[in-house]
Each structure stands twice: as C-alpha cells, then as structure tokens.
N, C-alpha and C positions, 0 to 999 in steps of 0.2 A: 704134622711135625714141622717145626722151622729147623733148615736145613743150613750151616754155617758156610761161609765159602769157601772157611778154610778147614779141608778133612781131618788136619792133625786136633780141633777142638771139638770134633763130636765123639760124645760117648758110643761105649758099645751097643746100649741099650739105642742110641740114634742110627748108628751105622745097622744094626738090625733092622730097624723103622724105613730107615731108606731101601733097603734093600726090598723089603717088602714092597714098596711103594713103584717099584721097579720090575716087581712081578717074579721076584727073585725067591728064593728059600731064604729065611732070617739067617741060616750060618754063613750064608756068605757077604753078608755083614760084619760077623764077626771073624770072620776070616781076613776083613782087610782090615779091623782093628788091632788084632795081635799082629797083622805084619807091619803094621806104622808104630804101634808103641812098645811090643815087645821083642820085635828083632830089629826097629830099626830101621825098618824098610823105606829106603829114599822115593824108590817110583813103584807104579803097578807094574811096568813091565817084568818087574822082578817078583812079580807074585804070581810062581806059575800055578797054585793050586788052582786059579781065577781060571776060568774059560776068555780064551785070545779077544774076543766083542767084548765081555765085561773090563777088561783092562784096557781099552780103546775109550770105551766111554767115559771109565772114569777121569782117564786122564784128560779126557777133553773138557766134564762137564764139570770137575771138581781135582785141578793138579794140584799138586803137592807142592807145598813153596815153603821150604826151611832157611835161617837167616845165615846168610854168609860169613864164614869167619874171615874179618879183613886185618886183623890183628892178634897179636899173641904172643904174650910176655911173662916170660918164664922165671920166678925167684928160684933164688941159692934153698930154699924150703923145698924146691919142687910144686909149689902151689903154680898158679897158670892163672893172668886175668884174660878175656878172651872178649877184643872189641868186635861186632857182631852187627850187620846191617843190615835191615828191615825190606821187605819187598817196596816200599815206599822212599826208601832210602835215611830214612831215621837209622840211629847206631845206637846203639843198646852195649851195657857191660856185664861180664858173669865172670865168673871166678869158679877156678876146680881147685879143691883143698885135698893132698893125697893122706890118708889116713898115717897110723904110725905102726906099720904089722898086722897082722892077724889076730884078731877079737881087737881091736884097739878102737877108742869112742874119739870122733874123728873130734877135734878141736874147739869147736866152737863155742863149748858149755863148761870145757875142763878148766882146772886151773893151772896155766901154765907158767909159774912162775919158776917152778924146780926142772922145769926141762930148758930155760934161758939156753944152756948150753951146750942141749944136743944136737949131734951133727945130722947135718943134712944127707940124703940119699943121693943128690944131685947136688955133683962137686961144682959141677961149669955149664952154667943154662943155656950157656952159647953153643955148647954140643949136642944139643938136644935138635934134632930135624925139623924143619918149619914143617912138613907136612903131618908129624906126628909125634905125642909127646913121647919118650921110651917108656917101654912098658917095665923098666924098673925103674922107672918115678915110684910106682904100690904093686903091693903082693895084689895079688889079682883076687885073691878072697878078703883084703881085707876092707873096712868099712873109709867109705869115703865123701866128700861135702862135696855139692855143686849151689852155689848163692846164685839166685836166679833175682832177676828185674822185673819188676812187673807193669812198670812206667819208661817213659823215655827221657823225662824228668823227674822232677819232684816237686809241685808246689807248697809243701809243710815247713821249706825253708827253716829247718834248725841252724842256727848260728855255726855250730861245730862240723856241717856236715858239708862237703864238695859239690856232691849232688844238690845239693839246695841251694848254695850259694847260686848256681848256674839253672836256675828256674826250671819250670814246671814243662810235661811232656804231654803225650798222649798216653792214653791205653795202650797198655797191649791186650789183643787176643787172648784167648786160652791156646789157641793152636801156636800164637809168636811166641808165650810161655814156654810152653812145651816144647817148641822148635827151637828155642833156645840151647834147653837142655838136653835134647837128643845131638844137636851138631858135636857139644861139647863129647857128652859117651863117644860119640864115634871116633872123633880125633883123639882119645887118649885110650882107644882098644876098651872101653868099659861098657857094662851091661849092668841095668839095674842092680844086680847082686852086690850089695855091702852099700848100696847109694843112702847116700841121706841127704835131704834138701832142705836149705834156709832159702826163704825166700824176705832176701837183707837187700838186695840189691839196689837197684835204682830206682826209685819211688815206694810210695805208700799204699801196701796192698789193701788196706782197708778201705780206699780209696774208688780201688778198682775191682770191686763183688763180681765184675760180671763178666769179668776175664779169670778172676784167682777161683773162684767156687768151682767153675767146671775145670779147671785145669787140675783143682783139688781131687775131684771124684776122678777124674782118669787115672791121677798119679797112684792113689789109694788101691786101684787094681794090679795093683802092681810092687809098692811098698806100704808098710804098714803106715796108717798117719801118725804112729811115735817115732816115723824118722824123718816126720815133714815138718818145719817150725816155723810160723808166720808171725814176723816183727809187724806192731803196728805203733806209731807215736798216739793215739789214744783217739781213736774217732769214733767218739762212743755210737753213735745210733750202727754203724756197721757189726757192732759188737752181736746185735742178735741176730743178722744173718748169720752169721759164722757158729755161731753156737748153738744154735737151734737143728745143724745138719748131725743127721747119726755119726758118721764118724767125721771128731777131727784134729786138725793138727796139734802141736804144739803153738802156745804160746808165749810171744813175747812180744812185752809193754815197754815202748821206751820213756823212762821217768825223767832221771836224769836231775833232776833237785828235787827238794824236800817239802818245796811250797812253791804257793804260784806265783809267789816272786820273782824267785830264782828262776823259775822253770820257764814263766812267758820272757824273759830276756834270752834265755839259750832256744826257746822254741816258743813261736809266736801262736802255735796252732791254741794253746793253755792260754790263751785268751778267748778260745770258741771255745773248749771242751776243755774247762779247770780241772784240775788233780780230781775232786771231789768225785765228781759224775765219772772218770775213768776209774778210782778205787770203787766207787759204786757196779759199775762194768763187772769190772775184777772177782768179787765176790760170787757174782750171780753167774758166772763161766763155769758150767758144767764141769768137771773133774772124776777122771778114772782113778784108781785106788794108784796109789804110789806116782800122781803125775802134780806136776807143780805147773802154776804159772812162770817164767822167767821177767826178770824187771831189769831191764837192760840201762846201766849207769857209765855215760860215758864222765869219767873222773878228769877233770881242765885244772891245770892249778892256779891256784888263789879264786876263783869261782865257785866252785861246788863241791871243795874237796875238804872242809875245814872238821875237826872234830865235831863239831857243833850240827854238821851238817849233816853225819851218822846218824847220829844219835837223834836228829827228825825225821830221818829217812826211816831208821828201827820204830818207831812211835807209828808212823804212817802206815807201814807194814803189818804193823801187830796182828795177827788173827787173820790173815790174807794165807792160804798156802801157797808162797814163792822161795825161787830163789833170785837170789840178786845176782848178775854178772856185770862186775865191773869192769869197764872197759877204759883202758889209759887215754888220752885223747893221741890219735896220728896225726902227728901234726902237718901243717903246710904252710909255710912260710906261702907261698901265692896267695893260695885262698883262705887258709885261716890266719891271716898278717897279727902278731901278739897274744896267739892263744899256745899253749905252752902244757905240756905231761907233768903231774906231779913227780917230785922225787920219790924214790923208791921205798923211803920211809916212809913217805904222807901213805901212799898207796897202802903198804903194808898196815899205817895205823889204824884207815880208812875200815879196811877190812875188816880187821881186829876189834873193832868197834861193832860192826853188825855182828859178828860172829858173836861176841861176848850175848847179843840180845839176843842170842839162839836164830838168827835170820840165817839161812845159809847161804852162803857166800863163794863164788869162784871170782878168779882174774883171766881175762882173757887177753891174751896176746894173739890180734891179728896176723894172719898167716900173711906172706906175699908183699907185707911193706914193703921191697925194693924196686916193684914194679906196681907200685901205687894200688897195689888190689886189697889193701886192708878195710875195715870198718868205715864206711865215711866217706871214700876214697874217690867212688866210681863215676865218670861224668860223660862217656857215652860220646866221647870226641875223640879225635884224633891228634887232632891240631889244636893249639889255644895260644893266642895272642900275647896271653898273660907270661904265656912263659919262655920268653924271650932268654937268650943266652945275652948274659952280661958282660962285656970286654971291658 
C-alpha cells in the first residue's frame, strides 16, 4: 500500500491496509477513519477507543495537519468566505452557503430571481463572534453548501474570473481538500447532515485527478455524490477519469459562449480543448435516470449576452441532457476593469430564449457578494496591492 503523509487523504479501505501492516486488526483502521471524517476528530489523543501506544504513534508517524482559518468574512446572506492557510503557508478560499430552512435546496442550482428580496437571517455580521459563526445562521437539519478549492491558483485564466486573473497554484491534496472542509463544519457547529459540496472554488478540478478522485471517494462515504457537483472549464482527456469511477458527482461544464470565438476570448483554455471535443465529452458522461449535466454561463454584457447568442447556445445543446445556469457576471471594477452584468431585461430575455428551446434554464444569484465570496470571486490572498484605498 502507498501510504499518504497526510492521514485525512487515505481511504478507509487504506487506513484498514495500514493498520494491518502494523500488525493491528483492520478495525482499527477504521476506527481512526470515522474519527477524522465522521466526528471531526482534530487529534488521536482524542480517540480514546485507540489503545494509549497506538495513539502515540500515530501521531508521531502520521499527525494530523488541518489548514488554519486566518480569515472570515461574513455577508448580510449569512454566507461566510473563509480565507484558509496551508501547512506550507499557501492561502486557499472556501465559502459556507447557509441553506434557506428545512428541506430547502441550497442555492446554487436554484433560480433565484423571485427571492431578490428576501431577508436575510443575519441582520449585522459584525455581531457574529470571530470564533464561531451563530448557530442561527441555518436550522441545523436544513441542507447546506460548502465551495471548496482544489488549487491554490488557477491557470485556465478565464477573462471573467478573479482567481485566473491572479495566476496559477499548486495542488492541493485530498487530505488539504478535505481539511479544508472539515475546519469549515467545525467552526459553523455542522456535521455532514444536510452538506452539499461544489467544488467551484479556486482552480480547475479537472486539472487536479489526483487530489479531487480520492477526496471524491472519502466524501461519497459519507454524502450521497448527488450532493457533490464538480465544475470543470472543459479539460477533456480528464473527462474519463471522472466518469469511468462507479459513483459520481454532479456535473458542471463551464461554456460560457456559443462558439469558439466567443468562448477562446473569455477563456483561452477553448483554444487547447474547442467547444467540439468538450460537447463530445458531454454526450459520453455516464447519466443516472433523472440527473442532468449543468452548463454553467456566466452572462457579461455586450459580450455573450445578445439574442443571437441564445439561440447558439440552444442549437449547441440540442439533444445534450443539461441544464443551463446562468450566472450574471460579479463584477470588479480592480480585476475585471470594463466588464459589466447585463440589465435585468437582457437577462431575463436571455433566459426566455433557451427556455422557449425547451433547454432548462435557472439564474443564479451568488451568495456572499459583499464579502467578495460570490462566483469568480476567490483569490486566496489577503492583501492585494491592486486595491489600494483612493484619497
């Protein structure tokens, strides 16, 4: 067995393996995997079914290193972005999205244009304790988003997107993955129950197979993968790792134009891998009864928002099972200097236009704008030069 040096990315079926190799009984293998992924567990000291020498050594030969929350910035939404610092000292960003009640389908797929002006749960984020979010942020059964990073850049560099403007990272791990997402549960009182994970974050998971696949199977033991959804901007040859494993996520394609015109000026990667070969991908993507692909369109105005542009985008789609979520552009006056949201009418015709083609259609309103944690947003710094206060 190859042995990971970080405990929080071995499987159960590894921590079994190890233990054997240890001269151990296989459960208590898996006895120190349900205490790291299903309670949480920071250290071995605190696993007392272990015998006192077993939790001695593990911690010597294999400690637990989860990423520090060095930051946390709370919108009037109640969303949370949570900046996040690597045992190496790299800074990673995640975002917690709290659902909206009990049975409620956490945001990310909905169409939220009819709730513009529902109120928030958390009137003043400034009363919220740095050491923990309140636990009437969400009903404690109801269903909730954690966007997790799988890079510490992005080299995909789409034109629209924060993270890309500020270049490319490393990998993360499966266990940095997953440490990401445990610090988060812990500081806002949650336990997988009601979790649902985009992994939108920072970088291009298709990028990184060899950190997202086994973080995929740990999560899987734990949530169903119809609540796990991996955005990918179109890197076809990844496409059949991912889709060849028995169970898997949800997907989503970011398109974003209608040809590869449009498409290689807002995303240079549709110069390596043209619309073609990713609607080819598309097709061949395994599919359970009632699951869609999502084709994630982020809507710029005067760029890729024009009637015309529909009505390519529905032609392109035709006979694909997706849905489209459109996603308004967040803007940034720093990073994205002259890119600009359509008005509310383009948007709405936008829509209107795939839906007439029978394509199904939602809008997504990013959770967390006010504290830069929306779509696009995340850049894994703390400080940036660029944004200088103007006198």
């Amino acid at each position: 067995m190859t042995t990971s040096p970080d405990p929080l990315g071995l499987t159960s079926l590894e921590w079994e393996a190890l233990a054997e190799s240890w001269s151990l009984e296989r459960y208590r293998g898996r006895q120190v995997f349900d205490a790291l992924h299903r309670r949480l567990t920071r250290d071995y000291a605190s696993m007392r079914e272990l015998p006192a020498d077993l939790r001695r050594r593990l911690s010597v030969e294999l400690p637990i290193y989860r990423p520090e929350i060095v930051k946390r910035e709370v919108s009037e939404d109640g969303s949370a972005k949570y900046g996040l610092r690597l045992i190496d000292g790299a800074l990673i960003e995640a975002v917690f999205m709290p659902g909206e009640g009990e049975g409620a389908h956490v945001n990310e797929f909905e169409d939220a244009r009819a709730r513009e002006s529902a109120k928030s749960e958390v009137r003043d984020p400034k009363a919220i304790p740095e050491g923990r979010l309140r636990s009437s942020i969400t009903n404690r059964k109801s269903h909730f988003t954690v966007c997790l990073s799988s890079q510490t850049g992005c080299a995909v560099d789409c034109a629209f997107c924060v993270t890309g403007r500020l270049g490319s990272g490393r990998h993360l791990s499966a266990g940095e993955i997953l440490g990401q997402l445990y610090e988060i549960l812990t500081d806002v009182g949650r336990t997988a129950l009601g979790l649902r994970v985009v992994f939108m974050g920072m970088g291009e998971p298709f990028l990184n197979p060899d950190g997202v696949l086994p973080a995929l199977d740990i999560l899987f033991g734990m949530i169903s993968p119809r609540h796990v959804t991996v955005s990918t901007s179109g890197i076809t040859p990844a496409f059949p790792l991912f889709a060849e494993r028995p169970r898997r996520p949800n997907l989503a394609v970011s398109i974003n134009a209608p040809n590869d015109e449009k498409r290689a000026r807002l995303m240079p990667i549709s110069r390596t891998y043209p619309l073609s070969g990713v609607l080819s991908a598309m097709r061949q993507w395994p599919l359970e009864p009632r699951r869609r692909i999502t084709v994630e369109y982020v809507l710029i105005s005067g760029v890729n928002d024009a009637r015309e542009d529909a009505a390519e985008l529905a032609r392109l789609l035709a006979g694909i099972p997706v849905k489209v979520n459109v996603i308004p552009l967040n803007e940034d006056p720093v990073y994205l200097p002259g890119w600009k949201r359509p008005e509310e009418s383009v948007i709405d015709r936008f829509v209107k236009r795939l839906a007439d083609a029978r394509i199904p259609v939602t809008v997504r309103r990013s959770r967390g704008n006010d504290s830069a944690a929306g779509c696009g947003r995340l850049k894994g710094r703390l400080q940036d030069s660029r944004r200088r206060v103007r006198v």
